[in-house]
C-alpha positions as a printed Julia matrix, in Angstrom:
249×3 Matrix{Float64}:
 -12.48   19.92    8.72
 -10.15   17.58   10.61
 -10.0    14.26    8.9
  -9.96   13.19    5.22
  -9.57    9.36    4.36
  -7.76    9.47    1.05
  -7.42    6.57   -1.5
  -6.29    5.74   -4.87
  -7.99    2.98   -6.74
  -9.16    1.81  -10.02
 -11.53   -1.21   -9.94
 -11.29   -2.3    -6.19
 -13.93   -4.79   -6.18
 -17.12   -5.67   -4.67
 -15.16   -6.22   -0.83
 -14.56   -2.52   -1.14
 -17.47   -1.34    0.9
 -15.67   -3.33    3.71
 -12.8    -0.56    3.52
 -15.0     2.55    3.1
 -17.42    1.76    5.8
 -14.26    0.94    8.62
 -13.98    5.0     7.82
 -17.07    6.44    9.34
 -14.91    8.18   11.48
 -13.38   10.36    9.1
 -15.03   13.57    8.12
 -14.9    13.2     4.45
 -13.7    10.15    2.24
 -11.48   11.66   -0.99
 -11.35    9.41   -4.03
  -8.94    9.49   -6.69
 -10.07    7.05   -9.44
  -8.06    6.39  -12.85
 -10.2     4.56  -14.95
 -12.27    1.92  -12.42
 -14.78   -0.33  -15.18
 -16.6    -2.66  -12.06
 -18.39   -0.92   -9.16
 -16.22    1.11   -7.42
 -17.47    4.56   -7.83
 -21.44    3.32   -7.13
 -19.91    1.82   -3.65
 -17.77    5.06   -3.11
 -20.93    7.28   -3.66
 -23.19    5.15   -1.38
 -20.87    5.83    1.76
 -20.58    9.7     0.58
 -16.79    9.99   -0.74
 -15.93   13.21   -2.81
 -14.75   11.28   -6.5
 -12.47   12.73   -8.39
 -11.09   11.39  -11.88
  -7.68   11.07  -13.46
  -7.21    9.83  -17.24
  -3.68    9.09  -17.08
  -1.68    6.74  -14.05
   1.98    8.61  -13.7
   2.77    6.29  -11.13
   1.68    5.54   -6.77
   3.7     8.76   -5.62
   2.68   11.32   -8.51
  -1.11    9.82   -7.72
  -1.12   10.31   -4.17
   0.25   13.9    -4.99
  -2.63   14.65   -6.98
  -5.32   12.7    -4.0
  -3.8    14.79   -1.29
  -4.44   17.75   -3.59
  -7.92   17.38   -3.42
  -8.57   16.94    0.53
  -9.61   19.25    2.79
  -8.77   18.45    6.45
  -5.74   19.11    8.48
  -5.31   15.56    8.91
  -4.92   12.67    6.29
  -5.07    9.31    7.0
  -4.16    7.35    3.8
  -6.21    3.87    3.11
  -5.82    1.51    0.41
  -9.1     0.13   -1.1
  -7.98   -3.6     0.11
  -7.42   -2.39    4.14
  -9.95   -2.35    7.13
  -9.05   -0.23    9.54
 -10.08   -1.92   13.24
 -12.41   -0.64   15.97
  -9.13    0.01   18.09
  -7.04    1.71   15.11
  -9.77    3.57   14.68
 -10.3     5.16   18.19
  -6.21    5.99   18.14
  -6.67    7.83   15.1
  -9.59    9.78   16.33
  -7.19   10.16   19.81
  -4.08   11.39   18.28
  -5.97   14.23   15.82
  -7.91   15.57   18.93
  -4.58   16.26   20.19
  -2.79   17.54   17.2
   0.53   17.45   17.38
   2.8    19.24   14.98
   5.93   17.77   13.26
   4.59   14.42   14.3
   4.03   11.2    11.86
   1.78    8.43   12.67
   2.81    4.6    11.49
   0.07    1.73   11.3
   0.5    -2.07   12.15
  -0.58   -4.15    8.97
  -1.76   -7.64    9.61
  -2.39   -8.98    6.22
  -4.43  -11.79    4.86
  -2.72  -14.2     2.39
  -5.04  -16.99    0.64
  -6.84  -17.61    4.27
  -4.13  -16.94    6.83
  -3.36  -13.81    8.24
   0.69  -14.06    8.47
   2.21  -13.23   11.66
   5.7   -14.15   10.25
   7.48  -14.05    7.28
   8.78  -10.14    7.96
   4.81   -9.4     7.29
   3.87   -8.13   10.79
   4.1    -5.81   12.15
   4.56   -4.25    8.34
   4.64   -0.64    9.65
   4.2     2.4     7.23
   3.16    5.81    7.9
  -0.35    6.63    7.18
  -1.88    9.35    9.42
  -0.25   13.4     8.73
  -0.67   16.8     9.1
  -1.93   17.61    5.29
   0.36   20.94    5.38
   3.48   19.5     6.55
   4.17   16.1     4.33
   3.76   14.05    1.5
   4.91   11.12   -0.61
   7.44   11.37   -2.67
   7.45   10.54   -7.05
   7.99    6.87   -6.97
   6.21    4.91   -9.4
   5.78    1.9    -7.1
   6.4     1.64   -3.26
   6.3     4.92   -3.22
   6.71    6.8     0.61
   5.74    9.68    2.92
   8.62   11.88    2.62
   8.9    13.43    6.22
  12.32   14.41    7.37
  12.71   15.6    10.74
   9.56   14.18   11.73
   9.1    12.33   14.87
   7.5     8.88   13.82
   4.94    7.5    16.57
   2.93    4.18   15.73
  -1.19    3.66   16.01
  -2.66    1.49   18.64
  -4.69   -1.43   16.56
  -4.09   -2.92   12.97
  -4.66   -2.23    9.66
  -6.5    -5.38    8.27
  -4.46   -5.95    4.93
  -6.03   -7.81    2.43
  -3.74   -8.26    0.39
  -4.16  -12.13   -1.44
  -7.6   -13.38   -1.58
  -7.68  -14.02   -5.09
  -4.66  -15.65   -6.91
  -5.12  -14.42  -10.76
  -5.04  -10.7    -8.73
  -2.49  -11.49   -7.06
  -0.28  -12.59   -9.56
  -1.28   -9.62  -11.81
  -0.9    -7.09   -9.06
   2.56   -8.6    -8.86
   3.74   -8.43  -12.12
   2.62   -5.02  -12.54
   4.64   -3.75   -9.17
   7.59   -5.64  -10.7
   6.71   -3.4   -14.15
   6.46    0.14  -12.47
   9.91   -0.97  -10.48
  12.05   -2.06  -13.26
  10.65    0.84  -15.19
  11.95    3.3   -12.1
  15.12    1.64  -12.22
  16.04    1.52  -15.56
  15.04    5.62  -15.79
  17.92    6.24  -13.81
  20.33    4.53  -15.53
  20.27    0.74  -13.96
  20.71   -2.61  -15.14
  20.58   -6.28  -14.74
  21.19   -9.61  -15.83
  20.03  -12.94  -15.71
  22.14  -14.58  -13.19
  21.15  -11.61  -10.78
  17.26  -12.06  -11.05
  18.27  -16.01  -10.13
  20.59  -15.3    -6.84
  18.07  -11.85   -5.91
  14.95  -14.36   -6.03
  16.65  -16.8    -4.66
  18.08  -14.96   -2.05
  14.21  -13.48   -1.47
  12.88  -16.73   -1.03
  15.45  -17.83    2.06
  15.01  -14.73    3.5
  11.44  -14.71    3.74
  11.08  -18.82    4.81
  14.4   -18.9     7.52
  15.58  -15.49    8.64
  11.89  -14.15    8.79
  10.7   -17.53   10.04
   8.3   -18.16    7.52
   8.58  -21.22    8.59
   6.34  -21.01   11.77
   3.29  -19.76    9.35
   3.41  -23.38    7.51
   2.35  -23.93    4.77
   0.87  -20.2     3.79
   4.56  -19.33    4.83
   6.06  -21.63    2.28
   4.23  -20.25   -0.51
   4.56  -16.78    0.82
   7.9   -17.2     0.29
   8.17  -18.61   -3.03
   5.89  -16.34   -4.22
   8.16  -13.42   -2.81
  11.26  -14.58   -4.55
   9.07  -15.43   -7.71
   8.14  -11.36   -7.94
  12.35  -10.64   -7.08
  13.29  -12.97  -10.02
  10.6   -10.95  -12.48
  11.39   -7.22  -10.86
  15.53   -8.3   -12.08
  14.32   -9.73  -15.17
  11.9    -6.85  -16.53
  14.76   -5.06  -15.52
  17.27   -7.1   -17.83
  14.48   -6.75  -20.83
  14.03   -3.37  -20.85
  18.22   -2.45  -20.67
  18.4    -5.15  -23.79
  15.93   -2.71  -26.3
């Protein structure tokens, strides 16, 4: 076998047959589902994935661990269940495996969606991140949240064609999505000893915020770009101040 999709997911929604059916290039979908309630596993057996179940969540990296475990090609090109992978990405994926290259990393271009804008600005695109690897060689690393493909050494090449991210299209998930990243990072942090205060969750979200708007010209996306940005330093001030919370028990 040459090509397993893998994802991670627990209730992805009724939009997530747009992700699974951009992958009818791959040779086998792998699913790693911890606890999904809505429809996600009767859309991920209509378009054929192998499901597999996990009771407990230790966290992104330690889950993608356990996804790659299960798939069988050489070649793993990692999905989340929000993403449509393009016509074009598609056909450089397909490209780049035929040739199989060793010690060799492949990045995508994200273009994401954000309340019914996709942002060209802001630092958002192109958001690249290595998706596409030889299954034997790498593999993310233990993070709870923004976890990464640990591959040193590795020559890093990026994908013709984006990665359709969408990543906002309904604010209550949104929000929730983001207080739960800001959770799983202030619960990384403070394992290893961190800290916080106050007055650094104000001038880190603060600092977010004109970072995102002027030096990342947030500006030129308008008004999406505005509240891009306010929502960015929103989930910086709440990442410092779980942080502060959980160093005060």
């Amino acid at each position: 076998m040459k090509l397993s999709a893998v994802l991670i997911a627990k209730n992805a929604g009724p939009d997530f047959s747009n992700c699974l059916e951009s992958l009818s290039f791959a040779d086998e979908i792998v699913l790693l589902d911890s606890g999904s309630t809505d429809e996600t596993l009767d859309i991920a057996e209509q378009y054929g994935a192998r499901i597999f179940k996990s009771e407990d969540w230790p966290g992104f990296g330690l889950q993608r661990q356990r996804a790659q475990s299960y798939a069988q090609g050489e070649w793993l090109f990692w999905i989340d269940t929000d993403e449509v992978v393009t016509e074009e990405l598609a056909e450089s994926i397909q490209r780049v495996v035929e040739e199989a290259p060793k010690n060799v990393v492949f990045q995508v271009k994200r273009l994401s969606w954000f309340f019914g804008r996709f942002i060209r600005h802001s630092g958002w695109y192109p958001d690249k991140v290595v998706r596409l690897y030889r299954r034997s060689e790498y593999g993310y690393d233990d993070a709870l949240v923004h976890e990464k493909v640990q591959c040193p050494g590795a020559v890093v090449k990026t994908l013709d064609g984006d990665l359709l991210h969408y990543t906002a299209t309904d604010f209550s998930d949104y929000m929730a999505k983001s207080i739960r990243y800001a959770e799983d990072w202030a619960e990384g942090r403070a394992r290893r000893g961190k800290t916080a205060s106050l007055f650094s969750a104000c001038t880190h979200g603060g600092g977010a915020f004109l970072k995102k708007y002027f030096l990342r010209l947030g500006i030129l996306d308008g008004k999406h770009g505005f509240l891009l940005a306010v929502m960015s330093g929103y989930y910086v001030f709440n990442k410092y101040a779980a942080l502060w919370i959980k160093t005060r028990r």
